[in-house]
C-alpha atoms as a printed R data frame, in Angstrom:
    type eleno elety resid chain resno       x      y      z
1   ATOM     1    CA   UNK     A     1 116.133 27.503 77.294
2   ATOM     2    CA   UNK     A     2 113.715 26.986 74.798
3   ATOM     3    CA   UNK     A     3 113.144 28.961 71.637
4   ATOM     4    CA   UNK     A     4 115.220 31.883 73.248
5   ATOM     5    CA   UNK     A     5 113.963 32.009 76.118
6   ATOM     6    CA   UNK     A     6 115.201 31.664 79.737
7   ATOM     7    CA   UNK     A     7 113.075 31.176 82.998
8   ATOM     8    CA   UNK     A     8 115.064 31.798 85.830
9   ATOM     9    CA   UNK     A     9 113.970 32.482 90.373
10  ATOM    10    CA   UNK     A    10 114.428 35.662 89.568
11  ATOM    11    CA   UNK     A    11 111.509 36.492 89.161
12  ATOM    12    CA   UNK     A    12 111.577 39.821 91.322
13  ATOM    13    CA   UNK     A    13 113.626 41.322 88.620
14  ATOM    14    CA   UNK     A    14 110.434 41.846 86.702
15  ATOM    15    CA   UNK     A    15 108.955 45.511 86.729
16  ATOM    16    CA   UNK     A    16 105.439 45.538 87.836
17  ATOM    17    CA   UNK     A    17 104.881 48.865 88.479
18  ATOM    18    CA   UNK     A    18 101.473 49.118 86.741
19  ATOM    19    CA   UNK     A    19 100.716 52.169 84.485
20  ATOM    20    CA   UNK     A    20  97.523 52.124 82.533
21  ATOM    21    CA   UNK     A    21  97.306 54.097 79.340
22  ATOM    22    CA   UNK     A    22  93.864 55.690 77.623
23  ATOM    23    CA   UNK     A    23  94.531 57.691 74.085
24  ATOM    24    CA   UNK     A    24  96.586 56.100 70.980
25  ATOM    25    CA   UNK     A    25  95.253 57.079 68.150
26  ATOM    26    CA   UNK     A    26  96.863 60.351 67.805
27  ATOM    27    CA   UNK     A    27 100.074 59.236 68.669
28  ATOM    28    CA   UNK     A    28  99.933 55.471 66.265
29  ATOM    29    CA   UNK     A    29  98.624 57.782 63.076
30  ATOM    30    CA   UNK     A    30 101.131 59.961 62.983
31  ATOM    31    CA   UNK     A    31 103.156 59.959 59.504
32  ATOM    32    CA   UNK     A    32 106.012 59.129 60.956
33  ATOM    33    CA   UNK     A    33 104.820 56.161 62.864
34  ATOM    34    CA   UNK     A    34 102.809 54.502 59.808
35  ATOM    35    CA   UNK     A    35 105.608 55.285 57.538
36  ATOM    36    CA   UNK     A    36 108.339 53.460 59.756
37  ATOM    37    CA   UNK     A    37 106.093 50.832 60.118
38  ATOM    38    CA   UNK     A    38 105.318 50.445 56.086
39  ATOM    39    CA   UNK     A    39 109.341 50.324 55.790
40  ATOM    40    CA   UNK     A    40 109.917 47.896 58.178
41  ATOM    41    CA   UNK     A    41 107.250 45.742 56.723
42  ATOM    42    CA   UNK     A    42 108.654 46.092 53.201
43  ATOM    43    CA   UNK     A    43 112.249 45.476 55.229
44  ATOM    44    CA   UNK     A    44 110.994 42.105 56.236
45  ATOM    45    CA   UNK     A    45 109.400 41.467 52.452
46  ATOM    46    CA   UNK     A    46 106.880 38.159 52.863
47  ATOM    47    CA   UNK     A    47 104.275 36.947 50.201
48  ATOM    48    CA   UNK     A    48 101.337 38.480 49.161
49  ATOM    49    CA   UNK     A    49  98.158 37.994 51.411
50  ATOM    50    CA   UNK     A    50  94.833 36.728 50.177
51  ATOM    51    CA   UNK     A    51  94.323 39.584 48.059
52  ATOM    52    CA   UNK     A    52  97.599 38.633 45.954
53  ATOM    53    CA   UNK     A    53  99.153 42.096 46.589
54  ATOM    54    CA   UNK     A    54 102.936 41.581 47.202
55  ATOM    55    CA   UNK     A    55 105.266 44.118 48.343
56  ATOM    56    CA   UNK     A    56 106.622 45.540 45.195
57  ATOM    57    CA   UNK     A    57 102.339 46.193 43.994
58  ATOM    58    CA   UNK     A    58 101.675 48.064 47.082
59  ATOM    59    CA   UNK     A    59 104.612 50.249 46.671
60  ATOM    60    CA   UNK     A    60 103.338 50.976 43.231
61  ATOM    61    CA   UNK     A    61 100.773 53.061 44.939
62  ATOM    62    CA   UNK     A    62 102.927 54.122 48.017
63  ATOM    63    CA   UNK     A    63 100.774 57.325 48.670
64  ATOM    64    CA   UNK     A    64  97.150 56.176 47.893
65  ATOM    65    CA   UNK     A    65  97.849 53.001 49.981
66  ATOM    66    CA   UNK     A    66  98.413 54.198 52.837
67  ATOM    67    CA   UNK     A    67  96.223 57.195 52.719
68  ATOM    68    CA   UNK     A    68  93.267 55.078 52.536
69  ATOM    69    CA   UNK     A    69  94.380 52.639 55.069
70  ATOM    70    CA   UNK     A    70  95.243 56.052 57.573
71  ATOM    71    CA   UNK     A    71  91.256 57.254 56.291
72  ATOM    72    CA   UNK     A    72  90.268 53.486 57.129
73  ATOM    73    CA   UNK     A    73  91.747 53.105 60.837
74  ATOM    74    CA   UNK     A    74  90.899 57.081 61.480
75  ATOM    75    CA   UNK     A    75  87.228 56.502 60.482
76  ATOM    76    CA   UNK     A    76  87.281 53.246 61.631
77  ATOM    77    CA   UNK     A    77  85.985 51.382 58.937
78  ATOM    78    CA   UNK     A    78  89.171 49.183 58.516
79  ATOM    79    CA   UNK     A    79  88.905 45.371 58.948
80  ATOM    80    CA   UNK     A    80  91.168 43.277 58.503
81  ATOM    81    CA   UNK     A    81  91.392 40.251 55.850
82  ATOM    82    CA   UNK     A    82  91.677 36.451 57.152
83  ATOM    83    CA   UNK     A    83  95.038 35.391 57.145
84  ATOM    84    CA   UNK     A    84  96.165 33.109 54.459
85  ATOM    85    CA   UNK     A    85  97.259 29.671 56.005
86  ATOM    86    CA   UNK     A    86  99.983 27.738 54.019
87  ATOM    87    CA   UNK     A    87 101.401 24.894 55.274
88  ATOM    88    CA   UNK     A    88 105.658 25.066 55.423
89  ATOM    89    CA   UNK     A    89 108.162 21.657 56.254
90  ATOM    90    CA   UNK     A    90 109.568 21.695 59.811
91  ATOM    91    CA   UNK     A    91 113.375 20.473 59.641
92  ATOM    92    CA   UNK     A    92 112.093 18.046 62.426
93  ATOM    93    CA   UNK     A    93 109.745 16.360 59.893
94  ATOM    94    CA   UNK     A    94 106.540 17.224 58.777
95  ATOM    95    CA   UNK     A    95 104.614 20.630 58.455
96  ATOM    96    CA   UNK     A    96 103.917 23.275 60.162
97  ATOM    97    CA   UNK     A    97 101.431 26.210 59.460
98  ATOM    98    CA   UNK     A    98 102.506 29.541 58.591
99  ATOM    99    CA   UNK     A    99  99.861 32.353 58.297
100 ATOM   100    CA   UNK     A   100 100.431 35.576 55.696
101 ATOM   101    CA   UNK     A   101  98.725 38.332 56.116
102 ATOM   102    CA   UNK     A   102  98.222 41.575 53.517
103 ATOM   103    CA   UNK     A   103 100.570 43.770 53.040
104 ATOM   104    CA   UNK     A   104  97.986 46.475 54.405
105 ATOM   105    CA   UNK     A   105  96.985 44.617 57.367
106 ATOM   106    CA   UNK     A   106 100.932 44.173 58.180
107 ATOM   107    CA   UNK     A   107 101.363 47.620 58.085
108 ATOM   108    CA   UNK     A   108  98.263 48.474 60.332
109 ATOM   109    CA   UNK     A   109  99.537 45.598 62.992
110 ATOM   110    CA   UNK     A   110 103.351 47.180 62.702
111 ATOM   111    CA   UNK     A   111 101.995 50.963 63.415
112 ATOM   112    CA   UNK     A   112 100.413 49.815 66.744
113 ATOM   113    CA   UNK     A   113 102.802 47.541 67.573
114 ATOM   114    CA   UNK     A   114 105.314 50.302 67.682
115 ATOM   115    CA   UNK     A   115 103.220 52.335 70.130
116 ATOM   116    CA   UNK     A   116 102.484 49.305 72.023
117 ATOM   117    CA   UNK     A   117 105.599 47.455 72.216
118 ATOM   118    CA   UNK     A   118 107.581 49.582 74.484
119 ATOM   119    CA   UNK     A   119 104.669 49.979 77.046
120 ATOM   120    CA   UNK     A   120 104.623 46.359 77.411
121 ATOM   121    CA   UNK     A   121 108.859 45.905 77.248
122 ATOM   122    CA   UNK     A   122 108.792 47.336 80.760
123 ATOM   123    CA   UNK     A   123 107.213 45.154 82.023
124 ATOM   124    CA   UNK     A   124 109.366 42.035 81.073
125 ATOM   125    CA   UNK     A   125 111.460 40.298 83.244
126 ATOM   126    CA   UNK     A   126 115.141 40.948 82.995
127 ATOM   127    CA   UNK     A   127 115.905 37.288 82.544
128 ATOM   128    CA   UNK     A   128 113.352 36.993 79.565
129 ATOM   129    CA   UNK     A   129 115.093 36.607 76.218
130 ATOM   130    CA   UNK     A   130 112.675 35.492 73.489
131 ATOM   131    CA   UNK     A   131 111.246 37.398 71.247
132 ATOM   132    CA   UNK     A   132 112.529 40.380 72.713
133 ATOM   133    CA   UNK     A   133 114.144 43.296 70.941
134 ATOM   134    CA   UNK     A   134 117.775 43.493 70.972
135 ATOM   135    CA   UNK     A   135 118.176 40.512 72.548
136 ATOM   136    CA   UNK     A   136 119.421 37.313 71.164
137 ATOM   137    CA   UNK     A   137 119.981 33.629 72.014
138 ATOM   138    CA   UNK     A   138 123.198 33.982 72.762
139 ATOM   139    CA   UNK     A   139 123.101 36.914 75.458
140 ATOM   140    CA   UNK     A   140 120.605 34.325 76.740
141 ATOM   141    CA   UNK     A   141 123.511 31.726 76.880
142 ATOM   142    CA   UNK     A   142 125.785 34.265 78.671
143 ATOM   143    CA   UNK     A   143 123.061 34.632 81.083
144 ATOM   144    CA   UNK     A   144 122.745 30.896 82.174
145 ATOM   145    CA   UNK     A   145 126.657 31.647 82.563
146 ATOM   146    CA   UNK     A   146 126.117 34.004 84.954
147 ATOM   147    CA   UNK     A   147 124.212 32.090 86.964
148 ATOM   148    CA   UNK     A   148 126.539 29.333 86.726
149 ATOM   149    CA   UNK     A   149 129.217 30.970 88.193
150 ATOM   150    CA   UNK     A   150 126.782 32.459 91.072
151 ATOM   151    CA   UNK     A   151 125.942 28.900 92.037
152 ATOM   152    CA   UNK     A   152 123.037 27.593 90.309
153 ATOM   153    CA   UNK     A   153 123.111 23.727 88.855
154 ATOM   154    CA   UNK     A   154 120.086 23.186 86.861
155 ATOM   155    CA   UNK     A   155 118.689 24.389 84.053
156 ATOM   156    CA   UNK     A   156 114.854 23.683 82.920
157 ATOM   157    CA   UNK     A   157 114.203 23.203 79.063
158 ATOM   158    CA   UNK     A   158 110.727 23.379 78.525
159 ATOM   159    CA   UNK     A   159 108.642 23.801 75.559
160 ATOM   160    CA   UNK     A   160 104.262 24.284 75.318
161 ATOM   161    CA   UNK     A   161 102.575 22.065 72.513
162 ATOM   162    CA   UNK     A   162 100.342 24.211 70.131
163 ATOM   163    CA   UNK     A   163 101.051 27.247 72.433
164 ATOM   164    CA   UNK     A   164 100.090 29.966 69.910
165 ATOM   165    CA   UNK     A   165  97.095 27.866 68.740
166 ATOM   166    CA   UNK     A   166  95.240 27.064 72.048
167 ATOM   167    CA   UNK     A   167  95.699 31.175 73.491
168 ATOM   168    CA   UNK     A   168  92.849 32.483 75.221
169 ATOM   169    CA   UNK     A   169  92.059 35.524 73.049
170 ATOM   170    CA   UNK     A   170  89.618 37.110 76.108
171 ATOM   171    CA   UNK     A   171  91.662 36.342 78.901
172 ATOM   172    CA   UNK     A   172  94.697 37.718 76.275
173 ATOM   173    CA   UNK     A   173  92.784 40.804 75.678
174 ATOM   174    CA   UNK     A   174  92.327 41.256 79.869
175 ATOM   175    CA   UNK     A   175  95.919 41.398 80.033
176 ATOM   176    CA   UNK     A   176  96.408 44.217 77.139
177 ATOM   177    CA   UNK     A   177  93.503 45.772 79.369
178 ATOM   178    CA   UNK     A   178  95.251 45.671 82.267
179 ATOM   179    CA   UNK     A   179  97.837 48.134 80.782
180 ATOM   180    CA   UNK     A   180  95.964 49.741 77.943
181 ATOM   181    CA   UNK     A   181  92.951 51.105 77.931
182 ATOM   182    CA   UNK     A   182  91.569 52.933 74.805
183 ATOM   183    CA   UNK     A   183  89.032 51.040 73.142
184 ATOM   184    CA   UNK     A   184  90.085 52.432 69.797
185 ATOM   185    CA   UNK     A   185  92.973 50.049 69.876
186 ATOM   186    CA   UNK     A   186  91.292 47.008 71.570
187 ATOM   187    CA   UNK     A   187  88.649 47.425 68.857
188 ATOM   188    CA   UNK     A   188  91.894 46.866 66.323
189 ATOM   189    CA   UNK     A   189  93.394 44.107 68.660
190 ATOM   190    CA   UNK     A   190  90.155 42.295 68.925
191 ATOM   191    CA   UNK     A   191  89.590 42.285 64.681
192 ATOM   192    CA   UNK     A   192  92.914 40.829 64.347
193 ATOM   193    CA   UNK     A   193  91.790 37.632 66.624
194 ATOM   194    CA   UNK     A   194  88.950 37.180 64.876
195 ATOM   195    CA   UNK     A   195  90.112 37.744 61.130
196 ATOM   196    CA   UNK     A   196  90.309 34.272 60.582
197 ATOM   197    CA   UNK     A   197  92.450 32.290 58.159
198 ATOM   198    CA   UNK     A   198  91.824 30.774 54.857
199 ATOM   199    CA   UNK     A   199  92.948 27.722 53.701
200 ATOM   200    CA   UNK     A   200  92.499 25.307 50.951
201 ATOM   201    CA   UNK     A   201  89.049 24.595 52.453
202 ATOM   202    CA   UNK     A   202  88.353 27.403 52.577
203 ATOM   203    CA   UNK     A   203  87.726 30.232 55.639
204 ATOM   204    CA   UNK     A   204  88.389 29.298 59.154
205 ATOM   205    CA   UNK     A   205  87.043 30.608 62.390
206 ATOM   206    CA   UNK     A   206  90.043 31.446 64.597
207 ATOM   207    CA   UNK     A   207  87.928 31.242 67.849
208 ATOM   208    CA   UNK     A   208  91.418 30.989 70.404
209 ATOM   209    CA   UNK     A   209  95.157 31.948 69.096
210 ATOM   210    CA   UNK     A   210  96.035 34.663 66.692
211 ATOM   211    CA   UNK     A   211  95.292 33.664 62.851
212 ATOM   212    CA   UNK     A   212  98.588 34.561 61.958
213 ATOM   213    CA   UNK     A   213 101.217 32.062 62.612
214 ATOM   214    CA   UNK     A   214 105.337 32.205 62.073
């Protein structure tokens, strides 16, 4: 297992009934949906981007904020900022990158990911555990149990160098493409790869991964 994660032969468990859905942008501007989103980004709290607005500034302006980020991704004349690169310690020794984005372009990524997420959730294999909602390392652990007692003797710990930083982001965007779509939200997808990041150099391509790292 490796950073919550479990690979298992049972791989038939996975669902891949395929289902491939056209209109979102009703359903991810919807109050509701942006507002959730805006709490659970204030929920998770986070620095300020590169435009130096923190949490507690955009609430300030709750209603003005996001009405002209719901005008923005209606119209769609939103893009996104780069992504603020800092560089964190790894317990392991040395650094590691960590990317912040605004507190506006959080709260755009959180509304789709809420529409998004669960199309994708049903597609995951039963034995996947990382970064999966309500799941955890440790039910992870109880699975490996499981199979312990069924008769399996070896488990794999594997781990990708630079995973997130050497992604395809076109052969990434086939897959979403596979399931979704509506090229309202693939527009969105698609200026989040390319934002970019700035760092003390200044700004950076990002021409494979996502910008934002964590």
């Amino acid at each position: 297992m490796s950073g919550g994660g479990l690979v298992s032969d049972r791989i038939g468990r996975c669902k891949m009934t395929k289902r491939t859905y056209y209109t979102f942008k009703d359903r991810t501007l919807d109050k509701w949906n942006m507002d959730h989103a805006a709490h659970t980004v204030f929920a998770n709290d986070g620095s300020a981007g590169i435009d130096n607005q923190d949490i507690d500034d955009f609430r300030d302006n709750y209603r003005q904020n996001m009405r002209e980020l719901l005008r923005q991704l209606w119209n769609e004349t939103y893009e996104p900022s780069p992504v603020l690169r800092v560089m964190i310690p790894k317990d392991s020794g040395g650094e590691r990158p960590l990317g912040i984005p605004t507190i506006k372009d959080r709260i755009a990524q959180e509304t789709v990911r809420r529409i998004l997420g669960p199309i994708f959730e049903k597609i995951f294999c039963d034995c996947s555990y990382g970064f999966r909602p309500n799941r955890s390392a440790l039910e992870a652990i109880e699975k490996v149990e499981e199979y312990r007692e069924q008769g399996y003797t070896h488990v794999v710990d594997a781990d990708i160098k630079g995973y997130f930083d050497n992604i395809d982001q076109d052969l990434l965007l086939d897959f979403v493409t596979e399931r979704i779509n509506d090229g309202w939200v693939l527009r969105l997808i698609r200026s989040w790869l390319a934002a970019g990041v700035m760092t003390e150099d200044g700004l950076e391509g990002t021409p494979k991964g996502p910008p934002r790292e964590e």
